[in-house]
C-alpha positions as CSV (number, residue, x, y, z in Angstrom):
1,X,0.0,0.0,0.0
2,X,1.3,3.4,-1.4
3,X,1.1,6.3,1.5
4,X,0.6,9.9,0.4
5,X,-0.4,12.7,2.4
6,X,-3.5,14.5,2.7
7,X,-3.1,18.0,4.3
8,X,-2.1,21.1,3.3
9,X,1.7,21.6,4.0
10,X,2.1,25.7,4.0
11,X,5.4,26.9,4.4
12,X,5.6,30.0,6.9
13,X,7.3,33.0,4.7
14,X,8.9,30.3,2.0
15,X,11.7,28.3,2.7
16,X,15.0,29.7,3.4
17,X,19.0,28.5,2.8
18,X,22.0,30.8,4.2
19,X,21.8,33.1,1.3
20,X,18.4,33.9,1.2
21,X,15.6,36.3,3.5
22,X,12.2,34.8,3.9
23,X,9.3,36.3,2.7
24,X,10.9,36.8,-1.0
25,X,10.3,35.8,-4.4
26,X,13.2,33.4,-4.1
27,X,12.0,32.2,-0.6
28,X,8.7,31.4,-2.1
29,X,10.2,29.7,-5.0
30,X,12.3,27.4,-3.3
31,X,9.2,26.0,-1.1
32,X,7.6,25.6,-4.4
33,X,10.6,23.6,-5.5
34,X,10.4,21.6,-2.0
35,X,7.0,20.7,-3.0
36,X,5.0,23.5,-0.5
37,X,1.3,23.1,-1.4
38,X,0.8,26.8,-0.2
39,X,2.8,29.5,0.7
40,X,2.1,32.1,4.1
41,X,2.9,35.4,3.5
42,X,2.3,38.9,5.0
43,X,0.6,41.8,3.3
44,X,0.9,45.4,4.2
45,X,0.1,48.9,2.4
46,X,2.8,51.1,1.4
47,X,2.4,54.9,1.6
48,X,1.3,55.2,-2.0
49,X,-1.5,52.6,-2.1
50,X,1.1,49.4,-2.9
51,X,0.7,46.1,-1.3
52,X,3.6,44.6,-0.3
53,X,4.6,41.7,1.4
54,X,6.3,41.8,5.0
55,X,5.9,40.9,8.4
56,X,6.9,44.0,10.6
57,X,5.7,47.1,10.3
58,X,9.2,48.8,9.6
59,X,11.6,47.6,7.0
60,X,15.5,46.9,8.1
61,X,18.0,46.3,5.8
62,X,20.2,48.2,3.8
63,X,20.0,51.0,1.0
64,X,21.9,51.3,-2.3
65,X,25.0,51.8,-0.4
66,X,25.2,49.5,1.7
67,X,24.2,51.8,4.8
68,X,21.7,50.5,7.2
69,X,17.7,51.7,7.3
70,X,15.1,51.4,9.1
71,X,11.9,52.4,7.2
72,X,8.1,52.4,8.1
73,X,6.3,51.0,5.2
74,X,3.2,53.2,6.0
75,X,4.8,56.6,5.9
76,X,7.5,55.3,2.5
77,X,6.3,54.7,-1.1
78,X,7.5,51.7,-2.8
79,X,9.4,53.0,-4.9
80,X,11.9,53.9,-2.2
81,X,11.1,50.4,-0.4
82,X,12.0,48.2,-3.5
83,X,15.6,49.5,-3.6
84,X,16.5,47.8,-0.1
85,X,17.9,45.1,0.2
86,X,17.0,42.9,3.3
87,X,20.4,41.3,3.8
88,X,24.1,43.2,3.4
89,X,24.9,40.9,0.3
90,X,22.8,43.1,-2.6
91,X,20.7,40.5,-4.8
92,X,17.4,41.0,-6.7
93,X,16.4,37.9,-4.6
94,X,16.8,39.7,-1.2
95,X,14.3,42.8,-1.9
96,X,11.1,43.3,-0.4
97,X,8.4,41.8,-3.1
98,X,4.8,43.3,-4.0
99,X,1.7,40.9,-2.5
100,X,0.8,40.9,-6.3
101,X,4.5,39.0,-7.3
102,X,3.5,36.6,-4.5
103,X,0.7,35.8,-5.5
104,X,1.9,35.4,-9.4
105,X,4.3,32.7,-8.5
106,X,1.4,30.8,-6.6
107,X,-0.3,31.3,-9.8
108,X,2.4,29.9,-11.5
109,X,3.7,26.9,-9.2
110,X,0.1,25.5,-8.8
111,X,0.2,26.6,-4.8
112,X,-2.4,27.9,-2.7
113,X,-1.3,31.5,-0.3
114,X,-2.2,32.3,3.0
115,X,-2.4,35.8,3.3
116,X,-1.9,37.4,7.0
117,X,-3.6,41.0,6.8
118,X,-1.3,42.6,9.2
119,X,-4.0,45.8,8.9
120,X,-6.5,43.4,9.6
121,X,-9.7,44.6,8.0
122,X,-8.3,48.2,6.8
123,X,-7.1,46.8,3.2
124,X,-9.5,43.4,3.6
125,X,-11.0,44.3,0.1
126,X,-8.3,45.6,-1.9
127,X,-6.5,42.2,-1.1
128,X,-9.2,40.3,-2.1
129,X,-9.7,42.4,-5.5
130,X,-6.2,41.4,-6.3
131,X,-6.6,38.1,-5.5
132,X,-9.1,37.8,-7.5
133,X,-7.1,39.5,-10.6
134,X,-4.3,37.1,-10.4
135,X,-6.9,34.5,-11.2
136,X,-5.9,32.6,-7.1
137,X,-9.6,32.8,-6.5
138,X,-10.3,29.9,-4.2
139,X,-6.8,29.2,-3.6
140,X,-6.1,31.8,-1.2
141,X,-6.8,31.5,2.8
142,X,-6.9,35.0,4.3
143,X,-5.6,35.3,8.2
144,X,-8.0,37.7,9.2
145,X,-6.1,38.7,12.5
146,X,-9.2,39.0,14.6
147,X,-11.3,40.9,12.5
148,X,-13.7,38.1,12.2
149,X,-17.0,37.9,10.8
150,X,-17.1,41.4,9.4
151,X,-13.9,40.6,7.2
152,X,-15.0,37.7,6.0
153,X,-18.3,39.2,4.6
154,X,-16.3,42.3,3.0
155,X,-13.8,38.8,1.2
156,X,-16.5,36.9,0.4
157,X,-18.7,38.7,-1.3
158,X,-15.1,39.1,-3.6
159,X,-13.7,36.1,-3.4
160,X,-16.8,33.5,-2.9
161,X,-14.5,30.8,-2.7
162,X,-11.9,32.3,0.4
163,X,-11.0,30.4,3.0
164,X,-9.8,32.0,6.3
165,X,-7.9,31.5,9.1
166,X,-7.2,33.1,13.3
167,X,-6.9,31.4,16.5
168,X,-9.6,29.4,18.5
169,X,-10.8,32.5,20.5
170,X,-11.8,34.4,17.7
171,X,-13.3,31.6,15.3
172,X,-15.5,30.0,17.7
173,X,-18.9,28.5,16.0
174,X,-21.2,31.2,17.9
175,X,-19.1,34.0,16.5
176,X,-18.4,32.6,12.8
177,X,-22.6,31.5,13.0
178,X,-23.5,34.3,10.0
179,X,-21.1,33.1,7.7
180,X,-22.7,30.5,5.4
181,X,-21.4,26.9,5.5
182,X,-18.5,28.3,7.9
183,X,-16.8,25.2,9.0
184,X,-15.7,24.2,5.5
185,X,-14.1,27.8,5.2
186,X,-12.6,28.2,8.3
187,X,-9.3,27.1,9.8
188,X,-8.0,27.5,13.5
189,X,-4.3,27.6,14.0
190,X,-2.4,26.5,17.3
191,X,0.7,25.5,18.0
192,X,-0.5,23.8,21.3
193,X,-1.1,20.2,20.7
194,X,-2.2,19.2,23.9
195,X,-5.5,17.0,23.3
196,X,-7.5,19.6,25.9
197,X,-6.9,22.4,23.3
198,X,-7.4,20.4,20.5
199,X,-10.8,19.4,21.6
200,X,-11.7,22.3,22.3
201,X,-10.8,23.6,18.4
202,X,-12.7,20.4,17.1
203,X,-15.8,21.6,19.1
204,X,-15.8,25.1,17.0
205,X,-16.4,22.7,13.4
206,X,-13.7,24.1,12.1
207,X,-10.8,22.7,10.3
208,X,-7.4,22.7,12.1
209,X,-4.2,24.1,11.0
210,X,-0.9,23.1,13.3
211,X,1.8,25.7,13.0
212,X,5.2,25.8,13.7
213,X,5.8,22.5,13.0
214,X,9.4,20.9,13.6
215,X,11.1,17.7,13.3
216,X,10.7,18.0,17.3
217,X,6.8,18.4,17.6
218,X,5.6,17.1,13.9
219,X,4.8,13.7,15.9
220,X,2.5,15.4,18.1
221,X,1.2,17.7,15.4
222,X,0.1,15.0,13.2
223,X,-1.6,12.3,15.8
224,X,-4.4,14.9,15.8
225,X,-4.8,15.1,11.8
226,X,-4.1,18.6,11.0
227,X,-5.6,19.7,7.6
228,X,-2.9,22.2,7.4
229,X,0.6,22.0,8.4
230,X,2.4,24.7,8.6
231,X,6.3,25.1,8.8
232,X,9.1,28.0,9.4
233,X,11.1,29.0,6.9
234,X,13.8,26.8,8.3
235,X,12.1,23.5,8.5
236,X,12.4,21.1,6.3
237,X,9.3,19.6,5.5
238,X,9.9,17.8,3.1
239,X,12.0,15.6,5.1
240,X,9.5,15.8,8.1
241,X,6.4,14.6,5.8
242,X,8.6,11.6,4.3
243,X,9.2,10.6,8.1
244,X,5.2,11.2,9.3
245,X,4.7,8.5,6.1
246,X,7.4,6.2,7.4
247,X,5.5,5.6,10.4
248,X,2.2,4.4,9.3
């Protein structure tokens, strides 16, 4: 009998090797190469009206000569932003990538994106107009970041076929009761795997996403039967998914 997984493995902000940042083009490749069925990534609004893709809400790196910056990505227009580099070594690979070139390579690798809306609702619908534009309709999970029900309503009525995700306090089944047909579009996300908190997730009816998965917790991860797995940018899932197989 021939094993093959059935979850979703989603690698947090790509995958990473020494020469590379996370959450870049290249980053997002290589999980793609490594056989990533999704991709998580961070979106954010520039001062002029560009979505980009980070985590914090300042940019560090360093500018066309080499000196050090600290930018906020609020009060700096991309142009400016897309010069930096995020690591000392200067390479088109280590710049700070539009959410629209993110969600092209998903396009074009056949993976799914999670989206976390760092501004929470605030750019909610212009994220989900581009995601509809690069044709990743239905293939796109947005981390709604507590803004709940009212996000999802603003998505949906873009995106019909958006999935979401937060954590078990704010995707319980009496707040999530508006949205139509909720538990087949909703994910919650821990990285406890204690059987206690993982009842308590099932009881919600939605689907369950483990996070932060490493060759040191993937055991207890999977004996609950994640439909998402999600993995930093320095595990190696591939590796950690072949061993999960070995043992059934």
């Amino acid at each position: 009998m021939r094993l093959k997984k059935t979850w979703i493995s989603s690698a947090h902000q790509g995958y990473v090797d020494e020469h590379l940042h996370s959450n870049t083009l290249s980053a997002f490749k290589l999980a793609a190469r490594k056989g990533a069925d999704m991709i998580e990534t961070d979106a954010r609004m520039t001062r002029d009206g560009v979505l980009i893709v980070h985590h914090d809400e300042n940019i560090q790196g360093y500018d066309e000569n080499g000196r050090r910056v600290n930018l906020v990505i609020s009060d700096t227009d991309y142009s400016v932003i897309k010069k930096i580099s995020l690591l000392k070594e200067r390479r088109q690979d280590n710049r700070v990538p539009t959410l629209e070139e993110a969600l092209n390579i998903a396009y074009f690798t056949g993976m799914c994106i999670n989206i976390d809306m760092k501004e929470g609702i605030k750019n909610a619908e212009k994220i989900a107009e581009l995601v509809v534009r690069t044709g990743m309709r239905g293939r796109t999970v947005y981390a709604t970041n507590g803004a709940g029900a009212e996000a999802i309503l603003q998505i949906l009525k873009i995106d019909p076929k958006a999935r979401f995700i937060d954590t078990r306090k704010n995707y319980t089944g009496e707040l999530l009761e508006q949205i139509p047909e909720y538990p087949s579009k909703c994910y919650v996300y821990t990285g406890d795997f204690s059987n206690e908190n993982i009842e308590e997730i099932r009881k919600s009816g939605c689907m369950l996403a483990a996070i932060a998965i490493t060759e040191n917790n993937a055991k207890d991860a999977f004996l609950h039967h994640p439909d998402m797995a999600e993995y930093p940018h320095t595990s190696d899932f591939e590796t950690i998914e072949k061993t999960i197989l070995e043992m059934y």
